[in-house]
N, C-alpha and C positions, 0 to 999 in steps of 0.2 A: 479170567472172568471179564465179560462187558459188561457188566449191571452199572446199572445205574448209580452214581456214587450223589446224594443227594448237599453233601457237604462242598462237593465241586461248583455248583450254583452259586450260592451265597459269595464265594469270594471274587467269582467269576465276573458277576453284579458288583460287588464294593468293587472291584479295581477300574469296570468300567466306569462308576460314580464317581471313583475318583479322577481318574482320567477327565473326564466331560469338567469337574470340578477346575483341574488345574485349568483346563484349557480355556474357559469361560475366566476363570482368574486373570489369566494370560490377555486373552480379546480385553477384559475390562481397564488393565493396565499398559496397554498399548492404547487404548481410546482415553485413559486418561488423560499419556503422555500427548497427545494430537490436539487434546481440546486446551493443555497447558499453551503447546505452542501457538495455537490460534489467538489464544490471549493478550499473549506477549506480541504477536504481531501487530494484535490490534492497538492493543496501548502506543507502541512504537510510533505507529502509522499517527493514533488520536495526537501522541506527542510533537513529531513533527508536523503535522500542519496546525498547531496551535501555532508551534514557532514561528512559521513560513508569514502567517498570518499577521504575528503581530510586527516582525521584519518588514511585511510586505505595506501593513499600513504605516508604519514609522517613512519608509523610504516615499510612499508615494505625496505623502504630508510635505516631508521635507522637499523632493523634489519637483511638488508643484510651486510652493514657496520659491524657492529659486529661479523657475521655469517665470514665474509672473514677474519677479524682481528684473531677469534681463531681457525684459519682453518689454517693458516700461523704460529700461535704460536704453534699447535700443530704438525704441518709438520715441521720446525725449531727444535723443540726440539727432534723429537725421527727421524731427519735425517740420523746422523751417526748409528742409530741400528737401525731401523724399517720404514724405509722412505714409501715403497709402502703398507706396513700396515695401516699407519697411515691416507694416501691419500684413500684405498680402506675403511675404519672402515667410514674415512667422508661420503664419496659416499655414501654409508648406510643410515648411518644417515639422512640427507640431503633428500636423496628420502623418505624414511619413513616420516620424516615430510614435506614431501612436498605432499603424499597421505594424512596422515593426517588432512592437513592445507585442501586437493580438497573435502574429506567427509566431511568435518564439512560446509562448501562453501556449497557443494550439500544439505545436510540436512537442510542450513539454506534456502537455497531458495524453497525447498519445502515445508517448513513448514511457510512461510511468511503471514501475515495476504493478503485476498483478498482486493485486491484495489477499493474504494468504498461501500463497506461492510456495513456503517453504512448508508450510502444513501439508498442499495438496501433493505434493512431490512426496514427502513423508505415507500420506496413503495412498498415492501407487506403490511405492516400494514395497508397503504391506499387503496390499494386492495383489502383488507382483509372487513375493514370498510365500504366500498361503494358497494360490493356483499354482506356485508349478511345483511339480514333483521331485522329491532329492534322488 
Protein backbone atom coordinates (compact mmCIF):
# COMPACT_ATOMS: atom_id res chain seq x y z
CA UNK A 1 0.00 0.00 0.00
CA UNK A 2 1.23 3.87 -0.64
CA UNK A 3 -1.31 5.68 1.74
CA UNK A 4 -0.61 8.04 3.47
CA UNK A 5 0.77 7.03 6.87
CA UNK A 6 -0.23 10.17 9.04
CA UNK A 7 1.98 8.97 12.07
CA UNK A 8 5.12 9.38 9.70
CA UNK A 9 4.84 13.30 9.88
CA UNK A 10 4.90 13.81 13.39
CA UNK A 11 8.13 12.13 13.94
CA UNK A 12 9.41 13.20 10.78
CA UNK A 13 9.00 16.95 12.31
CA UNK A 14 10.24 16.13 16.05
CA UNK A 15 13.56 14.63 14.61
CA UNK A 16 13.87 17.59 12.27
CA UNK A 17 13.15 19.99 15.75
CA UNK A 18 15.47 18.32 17.11
CA UNK A 19 18.08 18.35 14.84
CA UNK A 20 17.77 22.33 14.23
CA UNK A 21 17.69 22.20 18.25
CA UNK A 22 21.04 20.32 18.74
CA UNK A 23 22.56 22.23 15.97
CA UNK A 24 21.59 25.87 17.20
CA UNK A 25 22.84 24.22 20.79
CA UNK A 26 26.03 23.45 18.98
CA UNK A 27 26.36 27.30 17.00
CA UNK A 28 25.49 28.91 20.61
CA UNK A 29 28.30 26.94 22.37
CA UNK A 30 30.90 27.36 19.96
CA UNK A 31 30.03 31.37 20.20
CA UNK A 32 30.32 30.94 23.57
CA UNK A 33 33.58 29.42 23.65
CA UNK A 34 34.84 32.50 20.96
CA UNK A 35 33.45 35.35 23.16
CA UNK A 36 35.43 33.41 26.34
CA UNK A 37 38.39 33.62 24.34
CA UNK A 38 37.99 37.18 23.38
CA UNK A 39 37.82 38.00 26.98
CA UNK A 40 40.79 36.45 28.02
CA UNK A 41 42.57 38.29 25.41
CA UNK A 42 41.36 41.37 26.30
CA UNK A 43 42.06 41.13 29.91
CA UNK A 44 45.62 39.80 28.89
CA UNK A 45 46.25 42.55 26.57
CA UNK A 46 44.41 45.42 29.53
CA UNK A 47 46.93 43.56 31.93
CA UNK A 48 50.04 43.98 30.13
CA UNK A 49 50.02 47.40 29.18
CA UNK A 50 49.01 48.48 32.72
CA UNK A 51 52.47 46.82 33.34
CA UNK A 52 54.39 48.31 30.38
CA UNK A 53 52.94 51.48 31.63
CA UNK A 54 53.71 51.66 35.04
CA UNK A 55 57.56 50.12 34.00
CA UNK A 56 57.59 52.52 31.60
CA UNK A 57 56.80 55.51 33.91
CA UNK A 58 59.26 54.18 36.79
CA UNK A 59 62.15 53.93 34.13
CA UNK A 60 61.48 57.21 32.42
CA UNK A 61 61.44 59.07 36.25
CA UNK A 62 64.52 57.43 37.09
CA UNK A 63 66.22 57.89 33.88
CA UNK A 64 65.70 61.46 33.55
CA UNK A 65 66.98 61.94 37.10
CA UNK A 66 70.25 60.47 36.15
CA UNK A 67 70.15 61.94 32.63
CA UNK A 68 70.06 65.68 34.44
CA UNK A 69 72.53 64.53 37.28
CA UNK A 70 75.44 63.74 34.51
CA UNK A 71 74.38 66.53 32.49
CA UNK A 72 75.44 68.92 35.49
CA UNK A 73 78.46 66.86 36.33
CA UNK A 74 79.60 67.13 32.95
CA UNK A 75 78.72 70.99 32.43
CA UNK A 76 80.55 71.58 36.19
CA UNK A 77 83.49 69.98 35.27
CA UNK A 78 84.66 71.32 31.91
CA UNK A 79 82.96 75.00 32.92
CA UNK A 80 86.03 76.87 33.19
CA UNK A 81 87.45 75.38 29.60
CA UNK A 82 84.70 74.25 27.56
CA UNK A 83 81.27 75.21 29.02
CA UNK A 84 79.15 75.68 25.60
CA UNK A 85 80.94 72.48 24.23
CA UNK A 86 79.97 70.61 26.81
CA UNK A 87 76.16 71.96 26.87
CA UNK A 88 76.02 71.63 22.82
CA UNK A 89 78.05 67.80 22.67
CA UNK A 90 74.77 67.06 25.40
CA UNK A 91 72.09 68.60 23.19
CA UNK A 92 73.49 65.98 20.65
CA UNK A 93 73.28 63.43 22.42
CA UNK A 94 70.09 63.69 24.01
CA UNK A 95 68.25 64.23 20.63
CA UNK A 96 70.05 61.24 19.05
CA UNK A 97 68.55 59.23 21.65
CA UNK A 98 65.63 60.57 21.95
CA UNK A 99 65.07 59.63 17.97
CA UNK A 100 66.41 56.61 18.91
CA UNK A 101 64.19 55.84 21.86
CA UNK A 102 60.82 57.36 18.92
CA UNK A 103 62.06 54.40 16.24
CA UNK A 104 62.25 51.79 18.31
CA UNK A 105 58.45 53.29 19.89
CA UNK A 106 57.44 53.39 16.14
CA UNK A 107 58.75 49.78 15.24
CA UNK A 108 57.35 48.43 18.23
CA UNK A 109 53.94 49.35 17.55
CA UNK A 110 54.03 48.30 14.19
CA UNK A 111 54.97 45.20 14.67
CA UNK A 112 52.67 44.41 17.72
CA UNK A 113 50.71 41.10 17.72
CA UNK A 114 46.91 41.93 16.32
CA UNK A 115 44.41 42.14 19.15
CA UNK A 116 42.25 39.21 19.25
CA UNK A 117 44.12 37.27 16.77
CA UNK A 118 43.51 33.97 18.42
CA UNK A 119 39.81 34.59 18.50
CA UNK A 120 39.63 35.51 14.74
CA UNK A 121 41.85 32.43 13.68
CA UNK A 122 39.35 30.30 16.02
CA UNK A 123 36.37 31.75 13.58
CA UNK A 124 37.86 31.08 10.47
CA UNK A 125 38.54 27.67 11.41
CA UNK A 126 34.66 27.47 12.24
CA UNK A 127 34.03 29.05 9.01
CA UNK A 128 36.21 26.89 7.50
CA UNK A 129 34.54 23.67 9.08
CA UNK A 130 30.80 24.68 8.52
CA UNK A 131 31.35 25.65 4.54
CA UNK A 132 33.15 22.78 3.48
CA UNK A 133 31.63 19.53 2.81
CA UNK A 134 32.76 16.07 4.62
Amino acid sequence: MTGFDPDAVPRRTSGLLTSAQQLLATFVEILHTRIEIATTELQEAGEGARQLLMFAVAAVFFLALGVLFASLFIVVLFWDTHPLAAVGLLTLLYLGLGVGAAYAAYRRIKNRPQLFSTTLSELRKDRLRLTSRP
